[in-house]
C-alpha positions as CSV (number, residue, x, y, z in Angstrom):
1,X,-66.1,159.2,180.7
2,X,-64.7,157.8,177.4
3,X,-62.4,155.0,177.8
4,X,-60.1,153.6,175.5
5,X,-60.6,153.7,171.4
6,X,-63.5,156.3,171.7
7,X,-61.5,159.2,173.2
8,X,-58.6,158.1,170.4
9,X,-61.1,159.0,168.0
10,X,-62.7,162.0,169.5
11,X,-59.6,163.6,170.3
12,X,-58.1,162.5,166.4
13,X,-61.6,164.5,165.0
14,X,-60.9,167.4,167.1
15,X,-57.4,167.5,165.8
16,X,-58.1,166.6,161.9
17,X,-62.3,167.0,161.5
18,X,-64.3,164.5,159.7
19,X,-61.1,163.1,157.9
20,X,-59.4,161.2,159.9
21,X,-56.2,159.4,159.2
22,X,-54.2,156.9,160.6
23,X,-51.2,159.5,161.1
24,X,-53.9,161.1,163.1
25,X,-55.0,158.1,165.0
26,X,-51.8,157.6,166.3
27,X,-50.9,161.2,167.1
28,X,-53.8,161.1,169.2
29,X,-53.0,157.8,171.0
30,X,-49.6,159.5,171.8
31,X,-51.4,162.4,173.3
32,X,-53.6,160.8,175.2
33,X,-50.6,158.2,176.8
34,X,-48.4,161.1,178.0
């Protein structure tokens, strides 16, 4: 199971593909802390 910083970034490169952005980062950290 990913933990953390890794499923941030796997979930922000599902959303936006290989460019990831720091608008993305954060939508995903938002996503993930519901």
């Amino acid at each position: 199971e990913m933990k953390g910083e890794e499923q941030v970034k796997e979930v922000a490169r599902m959303l936006d593909g290989s460019q990831m952005s720091e608008i993305t980062i954060q939508h995903a950290q938002k996503m993930l802390n519901r």
